[in-house]
N, C-alpha and C positions, 0 to 999 in steps of 0.2 A: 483231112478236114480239121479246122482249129476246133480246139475246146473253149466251149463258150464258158467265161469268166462271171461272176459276180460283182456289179455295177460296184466301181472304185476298187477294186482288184488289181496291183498294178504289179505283179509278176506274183514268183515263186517265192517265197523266204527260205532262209535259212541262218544258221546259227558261227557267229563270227568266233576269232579264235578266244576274243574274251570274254564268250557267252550271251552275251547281246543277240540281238536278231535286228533281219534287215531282210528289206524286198531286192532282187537283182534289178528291177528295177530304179534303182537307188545308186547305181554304178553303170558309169559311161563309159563310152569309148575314150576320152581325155581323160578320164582319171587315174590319176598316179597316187593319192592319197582319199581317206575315207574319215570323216571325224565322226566317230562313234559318240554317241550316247553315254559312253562306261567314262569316257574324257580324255580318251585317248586317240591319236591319228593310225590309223592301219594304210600300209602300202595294200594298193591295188595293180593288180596286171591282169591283162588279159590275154586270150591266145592270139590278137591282131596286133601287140604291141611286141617290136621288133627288138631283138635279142640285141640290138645295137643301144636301147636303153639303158645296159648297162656296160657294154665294153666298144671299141670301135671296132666298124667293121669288117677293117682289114682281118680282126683278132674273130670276127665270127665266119670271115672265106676259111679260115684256117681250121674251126672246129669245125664247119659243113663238112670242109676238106677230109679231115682225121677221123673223124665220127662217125661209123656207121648206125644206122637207124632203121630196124624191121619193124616200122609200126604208120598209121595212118599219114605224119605229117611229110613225109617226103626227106626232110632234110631237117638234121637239126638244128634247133630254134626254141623260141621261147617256153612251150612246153618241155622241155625237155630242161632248162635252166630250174625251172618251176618244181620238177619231177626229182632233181638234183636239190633243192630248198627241202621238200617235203620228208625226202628221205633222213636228211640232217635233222629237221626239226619236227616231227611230222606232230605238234603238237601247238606248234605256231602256223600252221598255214591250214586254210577249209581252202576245198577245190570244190567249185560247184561246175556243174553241167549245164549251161545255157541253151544246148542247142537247140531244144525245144521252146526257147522263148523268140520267138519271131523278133522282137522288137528292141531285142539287145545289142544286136549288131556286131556279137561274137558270138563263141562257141563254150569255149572255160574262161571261167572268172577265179582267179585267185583273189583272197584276201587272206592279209598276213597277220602276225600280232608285233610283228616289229612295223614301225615307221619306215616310209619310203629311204630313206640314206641308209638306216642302218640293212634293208635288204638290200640296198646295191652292194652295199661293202660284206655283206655274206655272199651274195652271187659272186662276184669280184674275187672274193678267199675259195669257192669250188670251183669256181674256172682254172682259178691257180693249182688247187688240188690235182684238178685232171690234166691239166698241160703235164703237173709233178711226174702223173701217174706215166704218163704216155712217154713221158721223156724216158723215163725209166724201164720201158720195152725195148727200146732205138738201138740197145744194146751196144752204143758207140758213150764209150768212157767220159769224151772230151767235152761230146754236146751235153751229155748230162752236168758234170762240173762245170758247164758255164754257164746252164739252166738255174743252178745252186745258187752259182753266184752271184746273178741277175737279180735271184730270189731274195737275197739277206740285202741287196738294196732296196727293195719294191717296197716305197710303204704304201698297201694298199688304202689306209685312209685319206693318204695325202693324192694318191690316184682318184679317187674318187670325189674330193673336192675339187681337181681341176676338172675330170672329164663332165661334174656336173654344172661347173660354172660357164663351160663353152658350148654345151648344151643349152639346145632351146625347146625346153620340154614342154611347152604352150603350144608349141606350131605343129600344126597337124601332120604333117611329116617329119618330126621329130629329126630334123636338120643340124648340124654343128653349125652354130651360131656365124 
């Protein structure tokens, strides 16, 4: 049975990473960015926005592929990106729990204290970390030194301003332009 609300109640609050506060409902399923009150913009993600927002998805068959995952979502995915942020920084990101809000239309709401660009390009730099990681189990010499090598040209900023400019982060299925 819902819990009956208090007329103009319009969710749960909680406390953003630069101490501000905010109702969830105040964060949509489209939103990628949040303009706080403090003056600053916070990146938003949710657990329905697909791990392809930040890399392509040939590059997310391959973590599904590599990653195993003992926990609720099945395959990994954007919680699990998210899970990888907090760990790093677990002082720039609140994770809130939606599930209980009917009307959210997700499940976990992140907000960050970085801006949406500069969370892709830290998402971007752990994905890199864990490919690093896993190359380096393969136990094969040559894939690893050409993994290196790949690496010292990747400039992940420069990645990330094309994969955001061919992106059409507006459209609701978050399509490559």
């Amino acid at each position: 049975m819902a819990t009956p609300r208090v007329p103009g109640d319009t969710g749960a609050e909680f406390t953003l990473p630069c101490g501000e506060s905010a109702r969830v409902s105040a964060f949509d399923l489209g939103m990628r960015e949040f303009r706080c009150s403090c003056g600053e913009t916070h990146a938003v993600v949710t657990d329905v926005h697909p791990p392809s927002r930040f890399v392509p998805e040939s590059i997310v068959a391959v973590l599904r592929e590599a990653v195993e995952t003992a926990d609720e979502f099945g395959e990994f995915g954007t919680p699990h990106l998210m899970g990888m942020v907090i760990e790093e920084f677990p002082d720039e990101v609140v994770a809130e729990d939606t599930s209980e809000e009917g009307a959210a239309g997700y499940s976990m709401l992140w907000v960050t204290g970085f801006d949406s660009r500069a969370l892709h390009e830290v998402v971007v730099e752990l994905i890199v970390e864990l490919m690093e990681h896993a190359i380096g189990h393969a136990e094969d010499p040559d894939a690893e030194r050409e993994f290196e090598e790949g690496m010292f040209a990747f400039d992940v900023s420069a990645f990330v301003d094309e994969y955001r400019r061919t992106r059409d982060f507006e459209d609701e299925h978050d399509t490559p332009v």
